[in-house]
N, C-alpha and C positions, 0 to 999 in steps of 0.2 A: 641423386635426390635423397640423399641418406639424412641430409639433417631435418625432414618432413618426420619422418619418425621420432627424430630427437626433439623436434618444435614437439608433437602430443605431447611424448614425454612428458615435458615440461610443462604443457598444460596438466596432464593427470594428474603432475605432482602438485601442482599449484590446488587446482580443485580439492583434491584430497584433504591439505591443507585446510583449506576452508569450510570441511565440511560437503562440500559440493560433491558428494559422488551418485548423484541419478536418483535418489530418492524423490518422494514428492517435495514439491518445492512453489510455491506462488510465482514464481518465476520461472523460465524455461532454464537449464542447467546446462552448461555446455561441457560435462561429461556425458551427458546424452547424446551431444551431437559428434563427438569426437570418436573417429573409428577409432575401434577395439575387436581384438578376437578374443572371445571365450572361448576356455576349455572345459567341456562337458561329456560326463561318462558315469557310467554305474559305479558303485564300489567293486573294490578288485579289479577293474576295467582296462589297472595299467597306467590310468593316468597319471600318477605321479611318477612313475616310471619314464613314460615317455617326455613331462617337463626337463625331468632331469638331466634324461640324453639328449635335446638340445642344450639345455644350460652346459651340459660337461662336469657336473658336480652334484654331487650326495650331499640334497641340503631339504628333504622334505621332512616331517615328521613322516614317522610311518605306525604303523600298529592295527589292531582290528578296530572295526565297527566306522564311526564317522570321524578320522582323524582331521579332513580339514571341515573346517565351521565355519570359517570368515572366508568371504573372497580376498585371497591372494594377487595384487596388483604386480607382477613381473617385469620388471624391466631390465632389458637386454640391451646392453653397450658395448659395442666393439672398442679394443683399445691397439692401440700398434703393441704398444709392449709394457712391461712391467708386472707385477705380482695383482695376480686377480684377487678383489676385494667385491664386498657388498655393505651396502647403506639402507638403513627401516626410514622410512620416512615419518617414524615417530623419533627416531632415533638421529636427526640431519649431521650429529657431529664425529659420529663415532664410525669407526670402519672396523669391518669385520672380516678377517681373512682365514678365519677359523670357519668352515664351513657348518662343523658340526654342533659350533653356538651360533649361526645362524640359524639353524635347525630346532636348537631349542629355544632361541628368543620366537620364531613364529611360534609356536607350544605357549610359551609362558605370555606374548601379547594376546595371543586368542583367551586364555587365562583371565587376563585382566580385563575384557570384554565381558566376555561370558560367566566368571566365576570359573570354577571348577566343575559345574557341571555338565554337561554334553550337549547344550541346549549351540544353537547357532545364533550367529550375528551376523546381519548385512554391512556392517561397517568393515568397509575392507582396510587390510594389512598393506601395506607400498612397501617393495622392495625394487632395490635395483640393483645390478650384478655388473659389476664390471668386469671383461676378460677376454683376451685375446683369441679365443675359441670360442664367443660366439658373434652371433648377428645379429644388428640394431633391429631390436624386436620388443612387441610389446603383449604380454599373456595374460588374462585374468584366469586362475583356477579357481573353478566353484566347487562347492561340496558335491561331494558325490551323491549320484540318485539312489534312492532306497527304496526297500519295498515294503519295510519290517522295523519299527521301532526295536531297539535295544534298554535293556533294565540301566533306569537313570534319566530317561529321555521321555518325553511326554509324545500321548499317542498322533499329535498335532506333526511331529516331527519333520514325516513321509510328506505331504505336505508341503508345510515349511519351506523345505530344501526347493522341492520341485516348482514352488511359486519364485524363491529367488533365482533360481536359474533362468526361469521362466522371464523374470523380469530383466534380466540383463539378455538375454536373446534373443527378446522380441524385438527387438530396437532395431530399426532398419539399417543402423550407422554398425550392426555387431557383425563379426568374420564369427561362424561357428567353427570348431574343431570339435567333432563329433568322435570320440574315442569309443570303440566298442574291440572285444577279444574275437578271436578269429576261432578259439576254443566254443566258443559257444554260438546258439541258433543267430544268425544276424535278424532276424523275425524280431525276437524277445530283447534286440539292444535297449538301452531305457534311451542312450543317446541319440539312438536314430530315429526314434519315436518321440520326443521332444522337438527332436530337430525338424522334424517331418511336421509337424502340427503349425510350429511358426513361421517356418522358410517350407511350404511345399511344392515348392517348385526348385528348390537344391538349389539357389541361383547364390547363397550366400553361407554355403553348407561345403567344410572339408572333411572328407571321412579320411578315418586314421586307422587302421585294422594293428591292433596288437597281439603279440604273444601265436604268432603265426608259425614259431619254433613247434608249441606246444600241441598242435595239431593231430590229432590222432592217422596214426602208419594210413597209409594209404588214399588222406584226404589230402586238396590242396586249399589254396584261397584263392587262385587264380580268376576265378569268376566275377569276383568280387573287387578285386583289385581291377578288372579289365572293367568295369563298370558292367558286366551282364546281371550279377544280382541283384545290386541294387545302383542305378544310376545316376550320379551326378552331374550338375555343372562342371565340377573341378574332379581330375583322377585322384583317386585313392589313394593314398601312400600307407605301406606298411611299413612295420617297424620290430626288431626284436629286441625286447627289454632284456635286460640283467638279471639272471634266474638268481631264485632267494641263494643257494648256494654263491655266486659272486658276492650280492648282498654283504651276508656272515663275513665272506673272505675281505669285504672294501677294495673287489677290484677297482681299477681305477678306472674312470670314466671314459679315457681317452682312450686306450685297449678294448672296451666294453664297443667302443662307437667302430673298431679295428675289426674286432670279429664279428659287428652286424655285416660289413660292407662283406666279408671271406662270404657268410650266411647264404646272402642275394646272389653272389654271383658265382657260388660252387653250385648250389641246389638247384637243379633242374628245371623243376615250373619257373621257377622266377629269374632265371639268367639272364630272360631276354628285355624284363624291365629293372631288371638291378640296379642302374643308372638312376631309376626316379625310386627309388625306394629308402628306404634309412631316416632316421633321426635328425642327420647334419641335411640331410635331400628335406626334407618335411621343413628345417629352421629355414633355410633358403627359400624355400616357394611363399613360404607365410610372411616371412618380409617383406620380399618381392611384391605379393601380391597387395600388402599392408601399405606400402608405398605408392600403389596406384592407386585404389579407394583414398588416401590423404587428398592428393592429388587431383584426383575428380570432385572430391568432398572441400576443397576450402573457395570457391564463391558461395556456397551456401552455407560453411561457415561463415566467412565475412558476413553474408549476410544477417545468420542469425546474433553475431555479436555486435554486430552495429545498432540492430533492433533492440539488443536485448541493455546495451550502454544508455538506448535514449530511453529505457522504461526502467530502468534503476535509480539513472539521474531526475528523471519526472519521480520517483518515490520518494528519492530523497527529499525534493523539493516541497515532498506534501510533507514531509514528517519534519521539517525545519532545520534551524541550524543548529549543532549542539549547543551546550548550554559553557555561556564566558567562565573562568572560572577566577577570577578578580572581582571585585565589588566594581569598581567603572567599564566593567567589561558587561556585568549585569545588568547596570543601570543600562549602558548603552542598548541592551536588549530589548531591554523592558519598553525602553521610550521608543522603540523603532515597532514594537507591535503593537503600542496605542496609538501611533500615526499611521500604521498600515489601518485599524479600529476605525479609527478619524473621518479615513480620509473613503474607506466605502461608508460609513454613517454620511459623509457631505455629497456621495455620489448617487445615495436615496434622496436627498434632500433636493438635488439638482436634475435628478430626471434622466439620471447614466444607469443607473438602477430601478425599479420600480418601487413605488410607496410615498413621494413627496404628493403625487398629484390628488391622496386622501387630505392635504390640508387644505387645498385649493378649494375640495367640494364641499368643507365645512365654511367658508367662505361665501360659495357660489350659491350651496343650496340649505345648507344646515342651518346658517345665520337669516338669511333673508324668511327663510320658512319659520324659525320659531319668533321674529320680530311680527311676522305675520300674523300669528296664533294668539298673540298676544289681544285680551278681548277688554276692550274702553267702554262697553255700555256700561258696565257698573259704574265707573266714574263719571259718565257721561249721562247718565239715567239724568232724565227728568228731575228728579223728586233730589239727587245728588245735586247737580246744579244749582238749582236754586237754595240745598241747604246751603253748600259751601260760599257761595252769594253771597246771602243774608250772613251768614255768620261773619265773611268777612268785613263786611261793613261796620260790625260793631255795633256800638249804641247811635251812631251816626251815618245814615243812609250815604253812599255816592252821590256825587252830583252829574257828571258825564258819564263816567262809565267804569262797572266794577272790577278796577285795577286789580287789587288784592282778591276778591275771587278768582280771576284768570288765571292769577299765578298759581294758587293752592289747586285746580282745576290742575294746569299743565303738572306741575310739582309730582301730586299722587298719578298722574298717567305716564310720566315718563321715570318714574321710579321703579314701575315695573320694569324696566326694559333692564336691569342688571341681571334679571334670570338669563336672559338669552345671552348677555355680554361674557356674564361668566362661565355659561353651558361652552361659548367657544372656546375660552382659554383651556378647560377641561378635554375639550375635545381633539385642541391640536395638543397639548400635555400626551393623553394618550396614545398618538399615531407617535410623536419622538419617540414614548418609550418602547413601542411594539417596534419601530426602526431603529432603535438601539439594539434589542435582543436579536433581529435578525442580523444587524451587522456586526454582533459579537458572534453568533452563529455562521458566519461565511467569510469571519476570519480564521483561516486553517493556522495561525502563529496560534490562537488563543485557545485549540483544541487542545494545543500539544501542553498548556500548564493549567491546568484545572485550576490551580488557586489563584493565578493572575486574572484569570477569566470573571472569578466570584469579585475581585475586587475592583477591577474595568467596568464589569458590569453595575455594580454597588454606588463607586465614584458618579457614574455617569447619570443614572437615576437620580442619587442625590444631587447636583448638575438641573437638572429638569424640571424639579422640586422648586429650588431654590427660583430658576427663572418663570416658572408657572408663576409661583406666591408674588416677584416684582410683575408680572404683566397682566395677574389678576388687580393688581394696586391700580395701576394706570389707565386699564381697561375700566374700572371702574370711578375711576376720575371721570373720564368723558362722559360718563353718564351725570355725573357729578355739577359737569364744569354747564351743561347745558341746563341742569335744573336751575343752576345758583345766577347764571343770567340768560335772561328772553330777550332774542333781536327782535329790538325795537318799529324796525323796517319793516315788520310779517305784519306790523297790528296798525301800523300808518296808513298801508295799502288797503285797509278792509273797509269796505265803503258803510259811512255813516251812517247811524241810523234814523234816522229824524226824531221818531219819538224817543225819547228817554224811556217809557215806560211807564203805564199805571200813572196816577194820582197821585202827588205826594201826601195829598190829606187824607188818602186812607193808611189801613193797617200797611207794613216795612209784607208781610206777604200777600199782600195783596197788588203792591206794587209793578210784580212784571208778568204780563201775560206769557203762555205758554209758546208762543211765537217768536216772542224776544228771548226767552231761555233756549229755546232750540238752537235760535241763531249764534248764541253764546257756545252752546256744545259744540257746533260745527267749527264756529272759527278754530275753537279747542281741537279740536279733531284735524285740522288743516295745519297746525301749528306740530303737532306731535308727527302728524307724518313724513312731515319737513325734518325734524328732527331724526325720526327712523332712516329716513333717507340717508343723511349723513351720515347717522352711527353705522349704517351697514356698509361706510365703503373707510370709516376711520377705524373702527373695531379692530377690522383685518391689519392695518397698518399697523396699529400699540402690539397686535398681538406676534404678528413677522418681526418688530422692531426688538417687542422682548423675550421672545421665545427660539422663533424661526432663526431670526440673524444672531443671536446669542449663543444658543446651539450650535451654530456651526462656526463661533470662535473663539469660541471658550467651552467644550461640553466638558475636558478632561483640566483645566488649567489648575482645580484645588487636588486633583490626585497627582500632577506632574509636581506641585510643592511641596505635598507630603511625601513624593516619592526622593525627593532631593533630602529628605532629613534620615533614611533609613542607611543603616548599615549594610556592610554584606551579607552576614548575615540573614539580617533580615530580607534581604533583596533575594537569597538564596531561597529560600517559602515562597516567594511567588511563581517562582522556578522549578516551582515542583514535578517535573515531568515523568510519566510513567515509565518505572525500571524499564516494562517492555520495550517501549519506544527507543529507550537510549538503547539497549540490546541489538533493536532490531535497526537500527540508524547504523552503527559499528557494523553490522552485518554486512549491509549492503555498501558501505562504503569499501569493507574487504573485496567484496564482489566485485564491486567497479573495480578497483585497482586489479582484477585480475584480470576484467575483462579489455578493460584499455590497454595493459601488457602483451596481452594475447592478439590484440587486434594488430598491435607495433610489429609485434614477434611472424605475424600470418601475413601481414602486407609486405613485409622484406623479403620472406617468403618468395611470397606470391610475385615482386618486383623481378625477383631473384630470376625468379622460373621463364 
């Protein structure tokens, strides 16, 4: 199962890449989910010592105070044979078989992170080691814990350190390697007191006792190592680092790991676990064990990349599609997000959305109530009647009956009725525009370019305008077309009156008692309501015919021909979409592509197994 460790690999490095290494993220990250072992220890602890003696190679910086700052991404690859080399994963082209300028590129990239000053960075370093001496293995080295800022370093530092450790160890998916010296109290390790707070239960906790040489005459570590002082899940492995004298001298690594194993199994206390002790004992078991957590860990990987593919692809989705970059690439844009505009503005219209059914109530209740409101005693009054009467007669009284007063009677009573004819056309005019802006607002294409939106929007209103001003014209006809002719048939049916009225030999107002006027206002009044009647159910029609039905097919037709005379240029400004967006579009598309890789890379796997 050795290519399980080579699959993270290659996700770590991929992550890495992208920026992806566990920080906060709106999305889950799946260097979070990917086991890892951390190596965590105080300063002086050894721990660069003991990376080294698995790696088989002198490639750490070293020095006083906090020499590493970044975490260190480690990767170990076995090779059958040829000359051991290492690769920076800022560096993917270049190999390095000079170990001692690998040494200083991690120095001089932490450099370019941090500056020159001693401050720290969670941005980690990738490296990978190729070499036939050691085991496909994967190490993060964090900075070591302190307890004392150093001149140059802010008092925050102590801190700092201890919170990014903190945050790569708490992770349920982390192997700790808890490095602590055998020279000192194991009470006061910083390692095992870190380790202890997040895994207290050891279940994901390897203690590593160092520098067990340096032990003062007459002590051992054996207590420690057997698990009596402080006990683990996993046994302790100890280890003898390379005293600074080797160091100076550059013994060489592979004699260094020679004379740990003489160490274990000349010295007394520890002969009888010699066998599980060392450097090359410690790279084995961390594999090994690295191998099984993969292992038990990838259905709940698959799971969290297949979750995490459909909430990238759904982001994407909201944040649209990049922007064409041809002039009929634009245009093509442009018109595919006024018919996406369209076609929810026709689905408010049609009752797939809410908001069409506010025209209907101006219709059902708006219109019928204000023809209602509408008040005819003024025209109707007594004293009205018989002036417009008399006055239409002229100098020459009627003989049957006062024609031309009826009409100027009906004339001024159904002239009113344009307030309410026109109040509708106002009324649905307003519900179009308020369902224009909502269905400019719940189009996600039109969030993503602010200046197409001003102009969709803009076009569309003017669109509204325009069909208002025609359906106010013809809405107002019908009021028009019934004053300018009276059916005939309303005033046939209206039973005779016998008397004509009054004397013709007295005075023209003297002529029609108030009985016969009255009758006159009512027939009036019978004739206008007839008329109400109609207009309340042809109103609605002029006004669906020039507004409603117009609306919905034609709202955009003079911005789709202005949109045809524009350059690309020009096309390019309505396209204006926020830096952020395109940034954060390219983001996630790298993601996906890394996470649909990793899904390929983890089912073959997985097929494999």
């Amino acid at each position: 199962m050795e290519n399980l460790i080579q699959l993270v690999n290659r996700l770590q490095r991929a992550c890495t890449a992208l920026g992806d290494h566990g920080e906060e993220s709106a999305l889950p990250t799946l260097w979070d989910a990917l086991p890892s072992i951390a190596v965590v220890g105080g300063q002086s602890s050894g721990k660069s010592s003991v990376l080294e003696s698995i790696v088989g190679k002198d490639f750490l910086p070293r020095g006083s105070g906090i020499v590493t700052r970044r975490p260190l991404v480690l990767q170990l690859h076995r090779i059958d044979e040829g000359r051991e080399y290492a690769e920076f994963g800022h560096l993917p082209r270049k190999r390095f078989t000079d170990f001692a300028a690998v040494r200083k590129e991690i120095a001089d990239e932490t450099d370019r992170e941090t500056g020159r000053s001693k401050q720290i960075s969670s941005v980690p370093i990738y490296l990978s080691i190729y070499s036939p001496n050691v085991v496909n293995l994967t190490l993060i080295d964090l900075p070591g814990l302190t307890k004392v800022a150093v001149e140059g370093q802010s008092e925050s530092i102590v801190a700092d350190i201890e919170n990014m450790v903190r945050s790569y160890i708490e992770k349920p998916n982390c192997i700790i390697l808890a490095v602590s010296p055998a020279n000192q109290d194991l009470a006061t390790s910083d390692a095992i007191k870190i380790s202890r707070e997040v895994d207290p239960k050891g279940e994901r906790t390897f203690g590593v006792l160092t520098k067990i040489d340096l032990m003062d005459k007459g002590t051992d570590a054996v207590d420690i190592l057997e698990g009596r002082a402080y006990k683990l899940q996993f046994p302790w492995i100890g280890v003898v680092n390379r005293s600074q004298q080797d160091i100076n001298k550059n013994v060489d690594m592979i004699a260094a790991r020679r004379r740990e194993k003489e160490y274990f199994s000349s010295t007394p206390e520890y002969r009888h676990m010699a066998n599980r002790m060392g450097s090359e004992h410690l790279g084995k078991v961390m594999s090994k064990h690295l191998e099984s957590v993969i292992k038990s860990r990838i259905p709940g990987l698959q799971s969290l990349i297949n979750k995490t593919i459909i909430e990238l692809e759904n982001e994407l989705s909201r944040l649209g599609k990049p922007i064409a970059t041809d002039a009929g690439g634009k245009l093509y844009m442009i018109m595919e997000v006024c018919r996406t505009f369209d076609g929810i503005f026709k689905e408010h219209l049609d009752g797939v959305r809410p908001g069409g059914d506010k025209i209907y109530n101006v219709f059902d209740n708006q219109l019928p109530a204000a023809l209602k409101r509408l008040q005819f005693d003024k025209q109707l009054s007594m004293d009205n009647v018989r002036k417009l009467i008399t006055e239409a007669d002229g100098y020459q009284p009627h003989l049957i009956a006062p024609e031309q007063g009826y009409r100027r009677l009906i004339e001024s009573s159904l002239t009113s009725m344009k307030g309410p004819a026109e109040a509708a056309v106002d009324a649905v005019h307003a519900i179009l525009k308020e369902l224009v802006h909502k269905s400019i607002s719940e189009t996600a294409e039109l969030k993503q370019y602010p200046s197409l939106r001003v102009e969709v929007n803009g076009a569309a209103v003017e669109s509204l305008e325009r069909m208002r001003d025609e359906s106010k014209k013809a809405t107002l006809q019908l009021v028009e077309m019934e004053c300018s002719y009276l059916t005939v048939d309303f005033f046939r049916k209206l039973p005779q009156d016998i008397e004509k009225g009054g004397n013709p030999t007295h005075s023209i107002f003297d002529r029609y008692n108030d009985s016969y006027l009255r009758r006159i206002g009512s027939n009036v009044l019978s004739y206008v309501n007839m008329v109400c009647a109609t207009l309340r159910n042809s109103i609605p029609k002029s006004v669906v015919y020039c507004q409603v039905r117009e609306a919905k097919r034609s709202l955009l037709d003079h911005f789709f021909t202005d949109l045809g005379k524009k350059e690309g240029k020009q096309l390019g400004t309505l396209l204006d979409e926020d830096p952020a967006i395109m940034q954060r579009r390219i983001s996630l598309a790298k993601r996906l592509e890394l996470y649909r890789a990793a899904q390929g890379e983890i089912d073959s796997v997985a097929w494999a197994k």
